[in-house]
MDAnalysis code that builds the backbone (N, CA, C; Angstrom):
import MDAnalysis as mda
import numpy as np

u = mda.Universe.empty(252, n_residues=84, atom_resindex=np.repeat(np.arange(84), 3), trajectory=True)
u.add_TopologyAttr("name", ["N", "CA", "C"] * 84)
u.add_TopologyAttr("resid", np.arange(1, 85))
u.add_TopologyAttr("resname", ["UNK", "UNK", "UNK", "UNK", "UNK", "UNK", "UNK", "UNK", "UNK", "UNK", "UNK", "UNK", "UNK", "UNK", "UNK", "UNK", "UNK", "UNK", "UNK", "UNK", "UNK", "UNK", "UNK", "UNK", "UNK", "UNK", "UNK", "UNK", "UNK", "UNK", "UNK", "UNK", "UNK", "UNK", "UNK", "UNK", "UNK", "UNK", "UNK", "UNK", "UNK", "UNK", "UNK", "UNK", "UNK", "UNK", "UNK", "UNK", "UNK", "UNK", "UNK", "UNK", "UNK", "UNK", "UNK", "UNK", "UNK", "UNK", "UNK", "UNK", "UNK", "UNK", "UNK", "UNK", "UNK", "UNK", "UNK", "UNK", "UNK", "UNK", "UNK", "UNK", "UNK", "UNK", "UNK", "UNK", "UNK", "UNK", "UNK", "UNK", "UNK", "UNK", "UNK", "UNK"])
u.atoms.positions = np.array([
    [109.715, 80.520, 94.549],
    [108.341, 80.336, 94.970],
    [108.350, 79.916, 96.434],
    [107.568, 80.309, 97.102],
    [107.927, 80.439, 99.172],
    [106.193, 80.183, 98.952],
    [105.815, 78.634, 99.843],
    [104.390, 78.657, 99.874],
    [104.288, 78.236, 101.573],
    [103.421, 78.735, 102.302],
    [102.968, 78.742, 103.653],
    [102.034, 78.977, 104.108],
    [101.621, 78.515, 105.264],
    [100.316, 78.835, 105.965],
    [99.709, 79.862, 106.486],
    [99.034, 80.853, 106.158],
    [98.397, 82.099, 106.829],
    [97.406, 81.351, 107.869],
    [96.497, 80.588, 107.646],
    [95.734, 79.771, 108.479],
    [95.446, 78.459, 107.727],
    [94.913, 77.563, 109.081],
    [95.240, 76.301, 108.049],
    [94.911, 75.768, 107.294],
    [93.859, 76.477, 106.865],
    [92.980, 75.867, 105.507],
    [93.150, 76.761, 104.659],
    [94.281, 77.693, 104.576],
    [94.455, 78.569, 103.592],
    [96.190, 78.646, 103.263],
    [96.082, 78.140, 101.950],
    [98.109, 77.969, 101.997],
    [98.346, 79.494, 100.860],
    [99.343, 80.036, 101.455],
    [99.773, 81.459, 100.641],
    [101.155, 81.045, 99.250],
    [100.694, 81.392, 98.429],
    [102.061, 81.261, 97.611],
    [102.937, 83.629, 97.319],
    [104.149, 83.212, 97.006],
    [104.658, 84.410, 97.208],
    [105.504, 84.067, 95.709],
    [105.377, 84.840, 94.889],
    [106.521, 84.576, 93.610],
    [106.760, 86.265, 93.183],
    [107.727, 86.261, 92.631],
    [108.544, 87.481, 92.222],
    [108.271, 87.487, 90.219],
    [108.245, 88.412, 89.810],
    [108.044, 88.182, 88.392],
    [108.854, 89.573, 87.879],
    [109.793, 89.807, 86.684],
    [110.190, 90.772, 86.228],
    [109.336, 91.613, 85.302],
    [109.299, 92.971, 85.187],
    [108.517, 93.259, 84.288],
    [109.670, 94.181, 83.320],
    [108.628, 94.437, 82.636],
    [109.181, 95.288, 81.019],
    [108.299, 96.169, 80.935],
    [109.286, 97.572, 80.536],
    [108.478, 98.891, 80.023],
    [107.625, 99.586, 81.207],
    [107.923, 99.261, 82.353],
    [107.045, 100.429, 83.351],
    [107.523, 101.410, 83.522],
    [106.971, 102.623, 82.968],
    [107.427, 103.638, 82.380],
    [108.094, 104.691, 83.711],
    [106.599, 104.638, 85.134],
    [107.213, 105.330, 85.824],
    [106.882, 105.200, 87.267],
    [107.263, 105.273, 88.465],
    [106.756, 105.161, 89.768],
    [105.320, 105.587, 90.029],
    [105.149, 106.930, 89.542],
    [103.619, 106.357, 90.120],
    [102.314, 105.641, 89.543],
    [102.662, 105.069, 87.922],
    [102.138, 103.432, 87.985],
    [102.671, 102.939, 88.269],
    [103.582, 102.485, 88.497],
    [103.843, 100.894, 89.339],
    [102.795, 101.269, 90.850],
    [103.070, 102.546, 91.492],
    [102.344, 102.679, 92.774],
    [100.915, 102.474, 92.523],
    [100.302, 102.901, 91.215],
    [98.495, 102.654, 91.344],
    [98.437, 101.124, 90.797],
    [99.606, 100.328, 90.026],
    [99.356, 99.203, 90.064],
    [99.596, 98.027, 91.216],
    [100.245, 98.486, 92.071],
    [100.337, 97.844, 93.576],
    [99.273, 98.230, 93.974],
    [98.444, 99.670, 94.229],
    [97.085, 99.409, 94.994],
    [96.119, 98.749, 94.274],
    [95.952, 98.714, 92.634],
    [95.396, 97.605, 91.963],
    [94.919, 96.258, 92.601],
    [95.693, 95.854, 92.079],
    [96.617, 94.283, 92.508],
    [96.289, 94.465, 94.089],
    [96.500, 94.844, 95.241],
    [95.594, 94.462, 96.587],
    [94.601, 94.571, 96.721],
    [93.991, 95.201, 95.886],
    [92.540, 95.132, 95.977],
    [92.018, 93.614, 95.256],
    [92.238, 92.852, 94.270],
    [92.280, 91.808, 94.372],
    [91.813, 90.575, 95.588],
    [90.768, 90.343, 95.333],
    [90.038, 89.186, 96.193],
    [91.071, 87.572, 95.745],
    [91.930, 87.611, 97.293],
    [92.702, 86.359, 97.310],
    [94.359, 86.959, 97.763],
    [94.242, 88.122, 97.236],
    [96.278, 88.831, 96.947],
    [95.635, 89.154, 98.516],
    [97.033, 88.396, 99.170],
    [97.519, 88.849, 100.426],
    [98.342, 89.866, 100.677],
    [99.760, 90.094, 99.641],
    [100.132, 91.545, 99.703],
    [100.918, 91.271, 98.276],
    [101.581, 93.169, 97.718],
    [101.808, 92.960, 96.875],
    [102.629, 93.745, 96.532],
    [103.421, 94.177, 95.887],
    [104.579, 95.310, 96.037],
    [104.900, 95.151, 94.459],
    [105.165, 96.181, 94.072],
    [105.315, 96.407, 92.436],
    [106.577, 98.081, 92.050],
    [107.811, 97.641, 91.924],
    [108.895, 98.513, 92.352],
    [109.320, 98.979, 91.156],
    [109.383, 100.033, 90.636],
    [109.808, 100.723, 89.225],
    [111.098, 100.832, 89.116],
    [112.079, 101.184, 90.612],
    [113.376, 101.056, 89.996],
    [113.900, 99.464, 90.061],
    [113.135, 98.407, 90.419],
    [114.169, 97.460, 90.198],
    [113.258, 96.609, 88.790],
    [112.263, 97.533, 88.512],
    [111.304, 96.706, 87.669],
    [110.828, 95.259, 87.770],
    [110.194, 94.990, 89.013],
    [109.727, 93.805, 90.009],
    [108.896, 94.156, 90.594],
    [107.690, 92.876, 90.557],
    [106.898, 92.900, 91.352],
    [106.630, 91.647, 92.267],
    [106.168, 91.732, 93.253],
    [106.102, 90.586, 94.285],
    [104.915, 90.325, 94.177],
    [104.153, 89.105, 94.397],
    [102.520, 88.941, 94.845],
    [102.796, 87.497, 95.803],
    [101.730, 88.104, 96.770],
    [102.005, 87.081, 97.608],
    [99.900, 86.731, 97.949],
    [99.585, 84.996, 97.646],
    [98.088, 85.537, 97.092],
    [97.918, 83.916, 97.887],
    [96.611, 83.650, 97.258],
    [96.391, 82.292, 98.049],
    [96.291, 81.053, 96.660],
    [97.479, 79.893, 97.341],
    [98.200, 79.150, 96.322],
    [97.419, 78.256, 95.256],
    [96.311, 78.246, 96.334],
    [95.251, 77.318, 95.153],
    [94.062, 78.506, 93.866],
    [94.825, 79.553, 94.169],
    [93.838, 80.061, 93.233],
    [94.501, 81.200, 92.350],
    [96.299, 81.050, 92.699],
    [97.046, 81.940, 92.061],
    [97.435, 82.175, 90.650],
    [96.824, 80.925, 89.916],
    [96.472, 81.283, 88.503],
    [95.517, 81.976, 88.006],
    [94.442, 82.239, 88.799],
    [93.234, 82.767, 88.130],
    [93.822, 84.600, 89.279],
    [94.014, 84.286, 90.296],
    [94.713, 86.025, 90.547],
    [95.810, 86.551, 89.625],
    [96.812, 85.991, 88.839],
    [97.389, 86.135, 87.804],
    [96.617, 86.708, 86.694],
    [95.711, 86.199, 86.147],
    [95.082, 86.528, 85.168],
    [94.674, 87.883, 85.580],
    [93.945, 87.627, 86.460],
    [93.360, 89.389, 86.833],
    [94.402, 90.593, 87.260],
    [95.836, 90.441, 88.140],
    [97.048, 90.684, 88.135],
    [97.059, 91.628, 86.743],
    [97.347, 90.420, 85.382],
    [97.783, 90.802, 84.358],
    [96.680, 91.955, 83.460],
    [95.685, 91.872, 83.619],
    [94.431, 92.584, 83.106],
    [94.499, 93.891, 83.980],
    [94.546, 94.178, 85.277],
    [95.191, 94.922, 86.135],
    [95.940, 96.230, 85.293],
    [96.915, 95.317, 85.394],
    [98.286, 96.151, 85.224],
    [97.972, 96.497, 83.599],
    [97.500, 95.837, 82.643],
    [97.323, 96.315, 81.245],
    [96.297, 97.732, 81.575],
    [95.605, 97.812, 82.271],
    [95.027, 98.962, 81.847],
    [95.683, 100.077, 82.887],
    [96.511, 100.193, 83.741],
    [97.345, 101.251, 84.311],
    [98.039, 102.016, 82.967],
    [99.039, 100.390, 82.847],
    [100.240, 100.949, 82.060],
    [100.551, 99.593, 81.075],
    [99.241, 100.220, 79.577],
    [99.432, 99.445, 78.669],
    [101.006, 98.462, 78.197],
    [101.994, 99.651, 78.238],
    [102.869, 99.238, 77.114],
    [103.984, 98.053, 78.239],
    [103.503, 97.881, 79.670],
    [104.207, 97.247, 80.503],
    [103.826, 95.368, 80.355],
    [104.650, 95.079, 80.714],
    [104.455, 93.279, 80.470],
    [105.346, 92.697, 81.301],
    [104.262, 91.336, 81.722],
    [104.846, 90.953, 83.120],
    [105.132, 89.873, 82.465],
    [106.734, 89.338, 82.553],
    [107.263, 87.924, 82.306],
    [107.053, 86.793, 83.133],
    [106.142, 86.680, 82.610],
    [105.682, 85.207, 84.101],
    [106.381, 84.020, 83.437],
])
């Protein structure tokens, strides 16, 4: 977990999470443009061959971007699951 300042009243957290079952590159690719569209996700990268995704979002509100993250990605690519 890497947390820092984008500006100063705004602290960024960055965490890595493994996933399961993403079947193929180009969902993981429509679930990375997903996931930035996200109000709060600063950036976000979601990689099929190493089955990882990065989110890097703002730290005080990265549980509730999680939630939406995870709702996200369920409707790309149901049978995928993110081990948080």
């Amino acid at each position: 977990m890497i947390v820092k300042e984008l500006r100063k009243d705004v602290k960024m957290m960055k965490k890595k999470f493994k996933l399961e079952d993403l079947d193929c590159a180009n969902c993981a690719a429509k679930m990375e443009e997903a996931i930035k569209k996200i109000a709060g996700v600063h950036d976000a990268t979601v990689s099929f061959m190493t089955q990882k995704m990065t989110i890097e979002a703002e730290a005080d509100k990265f549980e509730d971007i999680m939630k939406q993250v995870v709702e996200v990605c369920a409707k790309v690519e149901p049978d995928c699951r993110i081990l948080l």
